[in-house]
BADREN-909176 format. One record per residue (C-alpha): residue number from 1; x, y, z; residue in three letters. Coordinates in Angstrom, 2 decimals. Layout:
   nr       c1       c2       c3  rest
  NUM        X        Y        Z   ala
...
END
This chain:
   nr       c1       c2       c3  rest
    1    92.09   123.02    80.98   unk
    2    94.42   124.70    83.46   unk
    3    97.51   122.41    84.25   unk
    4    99.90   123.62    87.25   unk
    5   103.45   121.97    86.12   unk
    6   106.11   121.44    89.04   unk
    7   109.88   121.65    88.48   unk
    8   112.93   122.13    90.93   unk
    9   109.64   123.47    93.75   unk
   10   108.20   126.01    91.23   unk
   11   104.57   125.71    89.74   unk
   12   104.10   126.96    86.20   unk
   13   101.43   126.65    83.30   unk
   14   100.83   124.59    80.76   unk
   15   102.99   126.42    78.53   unk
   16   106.03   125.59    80.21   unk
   17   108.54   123.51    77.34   unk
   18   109.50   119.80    77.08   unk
   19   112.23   118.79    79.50   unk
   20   114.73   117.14    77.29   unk
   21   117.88   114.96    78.41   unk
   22   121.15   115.47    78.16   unk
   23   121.19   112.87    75.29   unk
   24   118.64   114.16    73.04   unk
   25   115.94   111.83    74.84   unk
   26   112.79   112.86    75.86   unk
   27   112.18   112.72    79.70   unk
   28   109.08   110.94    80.48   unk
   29   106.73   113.63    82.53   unk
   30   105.37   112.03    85.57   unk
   31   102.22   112.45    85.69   unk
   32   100.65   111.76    89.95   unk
   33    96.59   110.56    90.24   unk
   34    94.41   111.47    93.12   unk
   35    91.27   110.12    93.82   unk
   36    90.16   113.83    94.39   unk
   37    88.30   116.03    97.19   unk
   38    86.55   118.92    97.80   unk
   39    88.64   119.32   101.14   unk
   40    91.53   122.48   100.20   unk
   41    93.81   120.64   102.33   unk
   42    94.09   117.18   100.00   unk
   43    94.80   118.92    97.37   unk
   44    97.24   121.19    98.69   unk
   45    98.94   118.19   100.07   unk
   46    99.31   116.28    96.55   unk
   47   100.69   119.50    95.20   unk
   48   103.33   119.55    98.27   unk
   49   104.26   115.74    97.03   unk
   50   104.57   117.11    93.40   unk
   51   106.40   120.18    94.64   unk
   52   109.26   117.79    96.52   unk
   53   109.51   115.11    94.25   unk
   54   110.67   118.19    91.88   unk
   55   112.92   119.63    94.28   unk
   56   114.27   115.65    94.86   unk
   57   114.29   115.33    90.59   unk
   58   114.78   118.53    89.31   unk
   59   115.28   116.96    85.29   unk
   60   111.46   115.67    85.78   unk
   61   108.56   117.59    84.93   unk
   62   105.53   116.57    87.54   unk
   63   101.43   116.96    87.17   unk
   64    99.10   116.64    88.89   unk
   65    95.81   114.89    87.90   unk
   66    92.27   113.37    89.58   unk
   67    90.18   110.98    89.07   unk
   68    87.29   112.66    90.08   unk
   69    85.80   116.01    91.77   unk
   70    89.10   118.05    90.54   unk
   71    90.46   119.22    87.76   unk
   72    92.26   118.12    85.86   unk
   73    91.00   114.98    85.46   unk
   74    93.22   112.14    84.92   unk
   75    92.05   111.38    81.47   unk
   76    92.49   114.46    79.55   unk
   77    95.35   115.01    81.22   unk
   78    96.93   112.14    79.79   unk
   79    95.64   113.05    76.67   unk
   80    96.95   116.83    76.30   unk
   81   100.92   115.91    77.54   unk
   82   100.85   112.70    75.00   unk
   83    98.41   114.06    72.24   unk
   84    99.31   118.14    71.99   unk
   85   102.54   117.72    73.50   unk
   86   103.83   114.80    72.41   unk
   87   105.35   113.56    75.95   unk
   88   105.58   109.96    77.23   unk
   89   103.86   109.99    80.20   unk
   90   104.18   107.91    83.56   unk
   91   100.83   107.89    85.80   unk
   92   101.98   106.55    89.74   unk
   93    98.68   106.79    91.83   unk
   94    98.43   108.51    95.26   unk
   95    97.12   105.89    96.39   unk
   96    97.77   102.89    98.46   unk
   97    95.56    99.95    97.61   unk
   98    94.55    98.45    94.24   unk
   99    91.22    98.88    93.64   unk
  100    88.08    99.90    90.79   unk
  101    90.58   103.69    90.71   unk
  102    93.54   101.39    89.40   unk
  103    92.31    98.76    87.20   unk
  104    89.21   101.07    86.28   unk
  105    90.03   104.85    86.12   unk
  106    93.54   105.14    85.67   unk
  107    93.95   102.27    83.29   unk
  108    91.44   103.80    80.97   unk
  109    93.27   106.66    81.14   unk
  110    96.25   105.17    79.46   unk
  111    94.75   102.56    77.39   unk
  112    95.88   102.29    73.66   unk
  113    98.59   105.12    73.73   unk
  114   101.58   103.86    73.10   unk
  115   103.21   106.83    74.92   unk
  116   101.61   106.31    78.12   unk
  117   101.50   103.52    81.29   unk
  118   100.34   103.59    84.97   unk
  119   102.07   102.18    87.57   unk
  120   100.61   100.02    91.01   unk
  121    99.25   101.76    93.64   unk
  122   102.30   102.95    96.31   unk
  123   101.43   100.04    99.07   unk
  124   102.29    97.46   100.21   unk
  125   105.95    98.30   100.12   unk
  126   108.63    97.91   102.87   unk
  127   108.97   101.63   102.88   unk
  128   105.41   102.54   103.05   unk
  129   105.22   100.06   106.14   unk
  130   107.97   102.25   108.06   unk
  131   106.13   105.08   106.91   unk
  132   103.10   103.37   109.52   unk
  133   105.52   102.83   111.98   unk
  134   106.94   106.32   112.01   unk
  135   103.99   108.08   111.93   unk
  136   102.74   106.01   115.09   unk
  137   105.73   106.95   117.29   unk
  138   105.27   110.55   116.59   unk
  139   101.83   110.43   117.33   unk
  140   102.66   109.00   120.64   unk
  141   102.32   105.28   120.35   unk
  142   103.78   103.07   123.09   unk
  143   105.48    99.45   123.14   unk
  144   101.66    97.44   123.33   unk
  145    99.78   100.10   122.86   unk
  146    96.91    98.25   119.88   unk
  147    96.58    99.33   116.79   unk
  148    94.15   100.38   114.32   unk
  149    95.14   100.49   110.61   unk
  150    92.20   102.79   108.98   unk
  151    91.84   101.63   105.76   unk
  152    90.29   104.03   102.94   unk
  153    89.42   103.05    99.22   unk
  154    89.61    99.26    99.52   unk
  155    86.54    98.98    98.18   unk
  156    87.33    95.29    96.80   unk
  157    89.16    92.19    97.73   unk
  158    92.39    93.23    95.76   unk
  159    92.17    96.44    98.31   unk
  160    91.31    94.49   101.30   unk
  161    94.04    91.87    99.85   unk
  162    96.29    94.62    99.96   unk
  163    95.51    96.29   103.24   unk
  164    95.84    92.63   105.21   unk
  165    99.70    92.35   103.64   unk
  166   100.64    95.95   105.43   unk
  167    99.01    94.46   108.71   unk
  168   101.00    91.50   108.55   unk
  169   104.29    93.78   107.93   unk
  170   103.47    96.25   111.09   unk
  171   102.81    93.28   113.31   unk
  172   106.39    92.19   112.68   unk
  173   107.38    95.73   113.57   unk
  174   105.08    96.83   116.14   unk
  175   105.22    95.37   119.85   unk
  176   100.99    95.36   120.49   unk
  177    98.16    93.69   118.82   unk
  178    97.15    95.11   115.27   unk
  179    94.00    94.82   112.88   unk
  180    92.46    96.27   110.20   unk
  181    89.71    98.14   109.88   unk
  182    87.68    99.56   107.16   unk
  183    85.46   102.52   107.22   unk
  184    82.67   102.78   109.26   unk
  185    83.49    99.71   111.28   unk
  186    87.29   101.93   112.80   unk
  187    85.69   102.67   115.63   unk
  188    83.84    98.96   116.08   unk
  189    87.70    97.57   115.66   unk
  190    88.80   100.21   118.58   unk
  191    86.02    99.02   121.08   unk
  192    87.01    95.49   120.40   unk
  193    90.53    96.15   121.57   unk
  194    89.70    97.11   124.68   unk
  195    87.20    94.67   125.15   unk
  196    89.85    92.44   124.78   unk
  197    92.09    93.79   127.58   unk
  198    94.51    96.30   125.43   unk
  199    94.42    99.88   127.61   unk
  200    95.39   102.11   125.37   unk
  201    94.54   102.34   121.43   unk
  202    96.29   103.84   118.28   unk
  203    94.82   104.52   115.33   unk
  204    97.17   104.73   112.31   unk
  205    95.59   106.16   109.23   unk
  206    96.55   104.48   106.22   unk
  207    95.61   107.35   103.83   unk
  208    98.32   109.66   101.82   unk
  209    96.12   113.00   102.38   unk
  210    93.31   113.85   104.66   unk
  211    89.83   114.35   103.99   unk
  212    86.17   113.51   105.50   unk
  213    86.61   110.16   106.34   unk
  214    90.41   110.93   108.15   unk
  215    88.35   113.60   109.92   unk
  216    85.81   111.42   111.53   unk
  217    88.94   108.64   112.49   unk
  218    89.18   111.39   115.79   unk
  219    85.57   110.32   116.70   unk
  220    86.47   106.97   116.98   unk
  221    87.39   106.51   120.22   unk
  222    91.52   105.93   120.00   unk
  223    93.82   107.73   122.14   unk
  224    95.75   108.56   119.35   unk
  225    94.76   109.06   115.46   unk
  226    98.32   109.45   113.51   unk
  227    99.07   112.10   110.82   unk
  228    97.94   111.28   107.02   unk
  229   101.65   109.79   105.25   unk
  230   101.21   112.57   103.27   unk
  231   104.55   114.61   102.35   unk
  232   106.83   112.18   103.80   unk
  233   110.53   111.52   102.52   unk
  234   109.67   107.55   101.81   unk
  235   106.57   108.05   100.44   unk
  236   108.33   110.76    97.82   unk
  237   111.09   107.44    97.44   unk
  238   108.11   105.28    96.46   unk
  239   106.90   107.62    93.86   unk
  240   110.07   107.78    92.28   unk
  241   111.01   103.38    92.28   unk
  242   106.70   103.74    91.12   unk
  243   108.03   106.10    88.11   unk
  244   111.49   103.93    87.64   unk
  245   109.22   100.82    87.11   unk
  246   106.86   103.07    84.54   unk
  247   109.76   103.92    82.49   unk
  248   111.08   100.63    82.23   unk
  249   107.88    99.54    81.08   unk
  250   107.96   102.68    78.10   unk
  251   111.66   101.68    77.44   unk
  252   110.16    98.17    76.51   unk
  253   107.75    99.51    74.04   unk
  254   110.93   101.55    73.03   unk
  255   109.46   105.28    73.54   unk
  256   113.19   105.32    75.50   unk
  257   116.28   103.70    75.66   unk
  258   116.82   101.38    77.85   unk
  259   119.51   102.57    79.53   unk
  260   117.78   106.00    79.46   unk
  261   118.90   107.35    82.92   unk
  262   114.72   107.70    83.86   unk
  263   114.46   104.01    83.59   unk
  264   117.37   102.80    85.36   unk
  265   117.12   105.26    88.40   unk
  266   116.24   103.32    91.53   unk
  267   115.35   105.39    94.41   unk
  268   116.83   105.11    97.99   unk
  269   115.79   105.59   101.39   unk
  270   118.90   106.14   103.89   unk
  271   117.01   105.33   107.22   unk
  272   114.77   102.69   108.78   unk
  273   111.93   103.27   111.48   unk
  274   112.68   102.83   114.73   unk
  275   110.16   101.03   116.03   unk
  276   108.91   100.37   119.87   unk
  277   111.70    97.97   122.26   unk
  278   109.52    94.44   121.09   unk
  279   108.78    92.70   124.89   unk
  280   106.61    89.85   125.25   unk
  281   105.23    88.74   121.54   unk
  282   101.87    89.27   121.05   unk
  283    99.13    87.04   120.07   unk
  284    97.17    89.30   117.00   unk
  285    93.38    89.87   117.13   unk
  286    91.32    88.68   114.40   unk
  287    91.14    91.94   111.50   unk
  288    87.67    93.13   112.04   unk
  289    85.96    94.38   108.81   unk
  290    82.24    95.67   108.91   unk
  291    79.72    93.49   108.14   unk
END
């Protein structure tokens, strides 16, 4: 099993030793879970996450594992840093819905070792939510312009639960109508729009890295698809309060201290969106799903 280790922006082998603490304490290794793709560009993009959040915590040692289609997989992963190594390990998912990958996969992947946990998925958050909101300006999004939210991997109701809470935070940000949509049915929830008097459409794809289904988003029929979140300061800020909360939760068991500086750290984000001038409120359309 070939494992490409990140610290301070470098990639290295498996080889590479234990980071240990100042105090004699052993840093947990965080450990971040795609769903996996055969698209180069996905996974170069969760490597570029790994690669930052090094840069941004240089003490941490970060992996990179999948739950399916790559290697390695997420499993013996998990298996090799706490079994052959010996590390405690914290799994945060690139992802941004619960779902089967979450309680299924991932928590299988840490079940019954004491020396690892798994965090929540990285949405809905706040910060995610200006994530959205950025993304949409830079695509070119206007004060009502409609929106799309492109939802991938909600393939339950704690998913779809979980995509609906993000809608209602953009509407409070965004000064246009915005629904969900899921899937095929994007470009269903993009003819609607218009059929319902909104000129111009935005789609904002709620995904971390692209692959097929972002691709097809620009035959959709928006005038506007955003960016995946991808490597974006606040999304690297939620992977490290994601990690802060898995510590905690190995301090508990007592594989660290409690006031172990890895499970007190809280991260911070020093800006806010800055979202469309707000004008006349608008009334939301229904979220369209497929049927």
């Amino acid at each position: 099993m070939i494992i490409s280790t990140y610290r301070a922006g470098r990639a290295g082998t498996a080889g590479t030793a234990t980071t240990v603490a100042d105090d004699g304490c052993r840093l947990p290794t965080v450990v971040l879970c795609a769903r996996g793709a055969t698209d180069p560009a996905g996974r170069r993009l969760c490597e570029s996450i790994a690669g930052r959040l090094a840069m941004r915590r240089p003490e941490l040692t970060v992996e990179v594992g999948y739950i399916d289609v790559q290697e390695p997989q997420i499993g013996d992963l998990v298996r090799h840093l706490t079994g052959a190594r010996h590390r405690p390990v914290v799994v945060v998912p690139l992802l941004l819905s619960s779902g089967r990958h979450i309680a299924v996969d991932i928590a299988q992947a840490v079940a019954d070792n004491p020396l690892a946990v798994s965090t929540g998925p990285l949405g809905p958050d706040p910060i995610v939510t200006a994530a959205v909101v950025d993304r949409l300006v830079a695509a070119g999004a206007r004060s009502g312009d409609g929106v799309v939210l492109s939802v991938t991997g909600a393939s339950d109701q704690r998913g779809r639960d979980d995509a609906e809470t993000v809608v209602d935070a953009v509407r409070h940000l965004w000064a246009g109508p915005v629904v969900a949509a899921y899937g095929a049915g994007v470009g269903g929830a993009v003819a609607a729009l218009r059929a319902g008097g909104v000129d111009r459409v935005g789609i904002a794809a709620y995904v971390v890295a692209a692959g097929e289904e972002y691709y097809r988003l620009w035959a959709a029929g928006a005038d506007i698809v955003t960016k995946p979140l991808g490597v974006d300061s606040k999304i690297v800020s939620v992977v490290e309060q994601r990690f802060a909360a898995g510590a905690w939760r190995l301090a508990k068991r007592g594989v660290l201290d409690r006031q172990h500086p890895a499970a007190t750290g809280i991260a911070t984000v020093g800006h806010r969106p800055v979202p469309p001038p707000v004008s006349e409120p608008t009334r939301p359309l229904a979220t369209l799903a497929p049927a």
